[in-house]
Structures are given as structure tokens and as C-alpha cells.
C-alpha positions as CSV (number, residue, x, y, z in Angstrom):
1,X,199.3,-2.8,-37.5
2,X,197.7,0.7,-35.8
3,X,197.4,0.4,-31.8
4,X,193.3,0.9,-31.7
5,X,193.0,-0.4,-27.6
6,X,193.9,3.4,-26.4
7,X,191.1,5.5,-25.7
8,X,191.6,8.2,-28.1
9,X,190.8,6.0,-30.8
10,X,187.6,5.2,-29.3
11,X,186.8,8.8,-29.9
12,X,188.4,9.2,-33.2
13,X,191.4,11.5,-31.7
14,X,194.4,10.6,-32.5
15,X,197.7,11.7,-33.1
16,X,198.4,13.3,-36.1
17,X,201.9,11.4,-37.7
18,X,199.1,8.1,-37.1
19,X,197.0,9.7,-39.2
20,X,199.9,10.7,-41.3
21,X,201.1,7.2,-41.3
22,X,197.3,6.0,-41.9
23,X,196.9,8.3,-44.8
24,X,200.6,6.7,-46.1
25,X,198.7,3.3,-46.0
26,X,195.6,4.1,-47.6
27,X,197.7,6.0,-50.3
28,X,200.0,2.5,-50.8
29,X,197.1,0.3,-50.8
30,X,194.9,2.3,-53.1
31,X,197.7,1.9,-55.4
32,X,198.7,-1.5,-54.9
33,X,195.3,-2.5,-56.0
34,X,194.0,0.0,-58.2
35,X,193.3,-2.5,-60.5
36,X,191.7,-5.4,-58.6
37,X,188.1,-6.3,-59.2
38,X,185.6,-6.6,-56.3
39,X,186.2,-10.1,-55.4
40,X,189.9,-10.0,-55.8
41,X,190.2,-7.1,-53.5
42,X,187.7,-8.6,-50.8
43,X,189.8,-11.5,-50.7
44,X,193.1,-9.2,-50.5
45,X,191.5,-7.8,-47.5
46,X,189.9,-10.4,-45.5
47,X,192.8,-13.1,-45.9
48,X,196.1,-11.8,-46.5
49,X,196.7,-9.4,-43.2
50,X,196.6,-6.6,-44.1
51,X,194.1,-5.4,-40.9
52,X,193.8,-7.3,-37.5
53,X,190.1,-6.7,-37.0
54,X,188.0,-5.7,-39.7
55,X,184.3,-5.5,-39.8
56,X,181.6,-4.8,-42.4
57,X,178.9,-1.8,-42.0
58,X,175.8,-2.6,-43.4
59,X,172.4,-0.8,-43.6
60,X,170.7,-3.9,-45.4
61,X,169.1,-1.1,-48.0
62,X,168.7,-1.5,-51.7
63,X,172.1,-2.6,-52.7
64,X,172.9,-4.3,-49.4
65,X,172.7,-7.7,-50.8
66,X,175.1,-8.0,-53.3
67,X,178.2,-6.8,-51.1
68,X,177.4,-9.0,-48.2
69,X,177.0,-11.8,-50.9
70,X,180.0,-11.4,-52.2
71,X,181.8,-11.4,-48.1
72,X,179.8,-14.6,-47.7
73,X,181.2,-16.4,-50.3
74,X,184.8,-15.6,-48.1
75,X,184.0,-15.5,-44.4
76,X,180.4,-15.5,-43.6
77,X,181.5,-15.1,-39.8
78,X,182.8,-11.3,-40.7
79,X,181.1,-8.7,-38.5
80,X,178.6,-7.1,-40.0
81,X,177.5,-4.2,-38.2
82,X,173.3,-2.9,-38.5
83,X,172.9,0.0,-36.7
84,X,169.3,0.4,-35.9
85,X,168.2,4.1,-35.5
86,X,164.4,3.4,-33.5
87,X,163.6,4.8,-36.7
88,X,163.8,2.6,-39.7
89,X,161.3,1.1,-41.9
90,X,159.7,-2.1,-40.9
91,X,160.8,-3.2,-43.9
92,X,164.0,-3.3,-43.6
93,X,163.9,-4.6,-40.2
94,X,162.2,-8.0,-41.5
95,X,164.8,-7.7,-44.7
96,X,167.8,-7.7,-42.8
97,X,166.9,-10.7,-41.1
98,X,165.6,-12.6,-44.1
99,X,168.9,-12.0,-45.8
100,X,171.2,-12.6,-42.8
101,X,169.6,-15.8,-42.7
102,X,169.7,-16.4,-46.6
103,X,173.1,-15.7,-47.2
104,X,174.3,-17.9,-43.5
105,X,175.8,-14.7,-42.2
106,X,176.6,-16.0,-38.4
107,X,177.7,-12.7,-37.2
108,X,175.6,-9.7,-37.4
109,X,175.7,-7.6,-34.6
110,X,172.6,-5.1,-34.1
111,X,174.0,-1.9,-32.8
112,X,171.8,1.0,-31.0
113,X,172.1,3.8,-29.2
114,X,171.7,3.4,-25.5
115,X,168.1,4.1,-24.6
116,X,168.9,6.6,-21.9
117,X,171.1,8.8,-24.3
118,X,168.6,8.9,-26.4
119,X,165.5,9.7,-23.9
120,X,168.2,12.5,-22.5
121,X,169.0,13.5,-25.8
122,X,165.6,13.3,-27.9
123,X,162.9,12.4,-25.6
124,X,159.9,13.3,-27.6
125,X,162.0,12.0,-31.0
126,X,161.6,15.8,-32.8
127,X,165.3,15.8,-33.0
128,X,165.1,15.2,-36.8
129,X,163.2,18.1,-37.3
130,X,165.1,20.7,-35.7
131,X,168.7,19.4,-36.4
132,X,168.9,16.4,-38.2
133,X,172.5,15.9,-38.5
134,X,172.6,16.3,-34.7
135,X,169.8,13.6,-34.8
136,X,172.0,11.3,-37.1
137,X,175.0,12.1,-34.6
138,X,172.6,10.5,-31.8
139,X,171.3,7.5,-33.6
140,X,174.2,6.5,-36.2
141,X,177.6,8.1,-35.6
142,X,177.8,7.7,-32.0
143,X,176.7,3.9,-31.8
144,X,178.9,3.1,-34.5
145,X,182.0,4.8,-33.7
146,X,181.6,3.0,-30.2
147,X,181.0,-0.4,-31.8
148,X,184.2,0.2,-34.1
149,X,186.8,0.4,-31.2
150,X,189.0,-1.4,-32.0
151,X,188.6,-1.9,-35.3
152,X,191.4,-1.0,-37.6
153,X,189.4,-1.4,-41.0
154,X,185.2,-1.4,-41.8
155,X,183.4,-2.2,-45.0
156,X,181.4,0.3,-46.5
157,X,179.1,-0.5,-49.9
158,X,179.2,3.1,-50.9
159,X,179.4,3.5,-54.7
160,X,180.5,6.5,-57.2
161,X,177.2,6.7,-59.0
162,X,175.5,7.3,-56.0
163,X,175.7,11.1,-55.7
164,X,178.1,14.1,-56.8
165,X,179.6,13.8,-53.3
166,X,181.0,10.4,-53.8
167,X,182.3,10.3,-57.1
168,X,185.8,10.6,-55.9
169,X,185.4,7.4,-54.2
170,X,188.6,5.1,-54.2
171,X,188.8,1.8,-52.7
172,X,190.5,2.9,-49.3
173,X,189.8,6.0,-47.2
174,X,190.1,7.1,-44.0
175,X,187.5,7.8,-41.3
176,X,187.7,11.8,-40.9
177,X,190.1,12.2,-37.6
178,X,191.1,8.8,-37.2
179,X,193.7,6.2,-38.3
180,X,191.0,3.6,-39.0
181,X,190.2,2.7,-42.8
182,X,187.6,2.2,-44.8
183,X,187.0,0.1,-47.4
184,X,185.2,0.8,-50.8
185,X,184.7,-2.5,-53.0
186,X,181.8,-1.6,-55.2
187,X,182.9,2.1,-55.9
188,X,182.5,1.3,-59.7
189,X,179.5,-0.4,-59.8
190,X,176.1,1.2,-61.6
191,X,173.0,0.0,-61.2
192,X,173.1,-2.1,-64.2
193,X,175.6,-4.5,-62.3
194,X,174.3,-4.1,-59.2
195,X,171.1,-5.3,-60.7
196,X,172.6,-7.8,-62.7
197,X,174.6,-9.7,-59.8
198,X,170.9,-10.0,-57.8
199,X,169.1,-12.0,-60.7
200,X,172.5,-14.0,-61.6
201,X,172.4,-15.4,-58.0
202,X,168.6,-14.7,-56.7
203,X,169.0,-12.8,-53.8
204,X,166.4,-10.8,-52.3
205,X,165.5,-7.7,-53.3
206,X,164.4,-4.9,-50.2
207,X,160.4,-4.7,-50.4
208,X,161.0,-1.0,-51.0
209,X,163.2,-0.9,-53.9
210,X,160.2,-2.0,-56.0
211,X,157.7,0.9,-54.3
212,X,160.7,3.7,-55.8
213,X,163.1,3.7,-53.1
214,X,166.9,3.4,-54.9
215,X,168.3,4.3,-51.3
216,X,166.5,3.9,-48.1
217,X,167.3,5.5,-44.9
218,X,165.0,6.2,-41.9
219,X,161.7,6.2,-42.3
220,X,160.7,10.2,-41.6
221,X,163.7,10.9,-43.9
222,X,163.6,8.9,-46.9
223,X,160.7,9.6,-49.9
224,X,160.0,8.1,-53.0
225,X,162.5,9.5,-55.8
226,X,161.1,9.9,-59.2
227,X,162.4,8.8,-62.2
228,X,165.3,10.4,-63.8
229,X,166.5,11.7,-60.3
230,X,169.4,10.8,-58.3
231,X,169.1,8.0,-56.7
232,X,170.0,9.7,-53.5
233,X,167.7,12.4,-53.9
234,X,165.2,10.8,-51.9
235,X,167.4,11.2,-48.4
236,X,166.8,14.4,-46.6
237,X,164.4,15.7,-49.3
238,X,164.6,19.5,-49.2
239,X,167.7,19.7,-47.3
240,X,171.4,20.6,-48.0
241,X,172.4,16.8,-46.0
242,X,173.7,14.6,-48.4
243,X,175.3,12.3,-45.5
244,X,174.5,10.3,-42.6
245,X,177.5,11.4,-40.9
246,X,179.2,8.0,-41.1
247,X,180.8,9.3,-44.3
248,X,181.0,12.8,-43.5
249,X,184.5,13.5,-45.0
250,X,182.4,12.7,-48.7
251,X,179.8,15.2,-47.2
252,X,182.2,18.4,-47.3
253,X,184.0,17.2,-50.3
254,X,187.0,15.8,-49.1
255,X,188.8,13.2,-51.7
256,X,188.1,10.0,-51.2
């Protein structure tokens, strides 16, 4: 397994024959299991050792429910990993709760970023305005990466359909710079499946979905998307981002 204690792989530097050697490993296991379903792959990952520590990601938006359904079914003491920007909806905030608890998920860690960065940083919270991917840095990418050390693999719920940037998904990448992995379980799902799965085992739906959100961000940076959109087309409305930042190899059309 990769060596993730050293402090370069807190910051995402590290040498490049480990990324080499990562990039080796998400090459064998993408074809190793090329043809796995969802569940069967889960269960690869989370039980047969292929990672020491892995964790899921979640942002407990639209879709959320169905990937961390199927992760409860195998371990519902995984990590899952809500990164709370100050600036979601309240929404989301009362849904991530009311599913944790649904679904018996005993580990879900709230990550922020520390309240003096952010007062240094974006004291008047304009930040979004001016540079929002510097904004994103602040409040998603930086917290996260820092809750990750140590982390060889994460769970992601991102999905082909999604948006022209992802539709080269596979079901292992690499985080850009690093050695650590990232796992893709629902690459092929639409929305017809996605939708399917909820009513088949009655899990709660986000408040917003129903109000014509499809994907729900922040607050100040998510709108309404009409119909016959992408369903992406709601997040950054008017801008060239596509990406958080927590996928940013996807952003500049990297394969993945």
C-alpha cells in the first residue's frame, strides 16, 4: 500500500515514480473491474484490501442518497466526509442529517475550514464574486485535502451524464498531483436509475430537487436549471467553472 503519513502527501506533492506507480494501479484496477456493477465493485473495494484507509466524499445533494445507500448496506461505519462551506443551503444542512440518520451512517465527519483562515482570507465573504475558484479553494479543496491525509482511496458519486467534462469518467482516477485514488461507482448511472433505486427502496429525496435543482452546490452559486438543460448547468451560472476544484483534473479535460 502507498506511504500517505509523510507530509508531502498532505499537500498533494509527491514524488513522481508514486504517481507513476499510482497511475500503474488505477490503470490495473480499472481493468480488472471494468466490468463489475456498482455493488460488486463497492464490495471489491471496501472488503477485499485493496486500500488501507478509504473514505467516502459526500455533498448530500440530489443523488447523494443512493451511493451512500448502497455503502450502508456494506459498512455503514465508512467515513463519509461533508464538507460544509458557511455557505450551503439550509436545506441540505437539515437533509444530510435526516439521511445520515435514515440510512444508520455512524460516521460522518463534518469538515470546515478553520474560522480564522477564512476571516483572513474572506472576511466580508465577497470572495465568490471576485474569484470564485479561489473561493472554492478556501471553503472545499483546502479542508478536504487536509481531512484526506492519510487516506489512500475516497469515494466520489460523480457520474458521466453529468456534464461534457465527465464523460470520460472510469471507475478509478487519481487525485491531480497525488498518489491517492478515487473512486467512481455510479459513473454509468442516468437519471432514470438514479431515480429508480430512490422509489425501489424509499429514501429521501433533497427538498430542492423537487424546486428544479438536479445538482445543488452553495447557495449564492447554484440556480434553478430549466428543463432540457444540463443538469449541471445550474452551478456557476454564467461562468466558464464547471468544477468545485475537488475534481479539478475533469475541469481541464484530463481523462478520467
Amino acid at each position: 500500500m502507498l506511504d500517505l503519513s509523510h507530509p508531502s502527501r498532505a499537500t498533494g506533492t509527491v514524488p513522481l515514480d508514486e504517481r507513476m506507480d499510482a497511475q500503474d494501479r488505477v490503470a490495473d484496477l480499472n481493468a480488472r473491474y471494468r466490468h463489475f456493477g456498482t455493488s460488486y465493485l463497492l464490495e471489491a473495494v471496501l472488503t477485499r484490501g485493496h486500500f488501507d484507509r478509504v473514505a467516502m466524499v459526500s455533498s448530500f445533494g440530489a443523488d447523494s442518497a443512493v451511493l451512500l445507500h448502497l455503502i450502508a448496506q456494506i459498512d455503514r461505519t465508512l467515513p463519509v466526509l461533508f464538507i460544509d462551506t458557511a455557505l450551503l443551503f439550509e436545506e441540505t444542512l437539515a437533509y444530510q442529517q435526516d439521511l445520515a440518520d435514515h440510512l444508520g451512517l455512524t460516521n460522518v465527519q463534518v469538515i470546515r475550514a478553520p474560522k480564522r483562515t477564512v476571516d483572513a482570507v474572506d472576511p466580508y465573504g465577497a470572495l465568490r464574486f471576485s474569484n470564485p475558484d479561489a473561493c472554492c479553494d478556501l471553503r472545499k479543496t483546502q479542508p478536504l485535502n487536509a481531512a484526506l491525509t492519510g487516506y489512500d482511496a475516497w469515494i466520489t458519486g460523480r457520474k458521466r451524464h453529468q456534464a461534457q467534462t465527465r464523460q470520460g469518467l472510469r471507475y478509478f482516477d487519481l487525485d491531480e498531483g497525488t498518489a491517492r485514488i478515487k473512486i467512481n461507482p455510479l459513473i454509468d448511472w442516468k437519471p432514470a436509475r438514479i431515480a429508480a433505486h430512490l422509489d425501489i427502496h424509499n429514501l429521501p429525496r433533497h427538498p430542492l430537487v423537487a424546486k428544479g435543482y438536479p445538482s445543488i452546490g452553495c447557495a449564492p452559486c447554484t440556480t434553478r436549471v430549466a428543463e432540457g438543460e444540463d443538469a449541471r448547468a445550474g452551478r456557476w451560472r454564467g461562468m466558464e467553472k464547471t468544477e468545485c476544484g475537488l475534481h479539478q483534473s475533469a475541469a481541464k479535460g484530463e481523462a478520467e
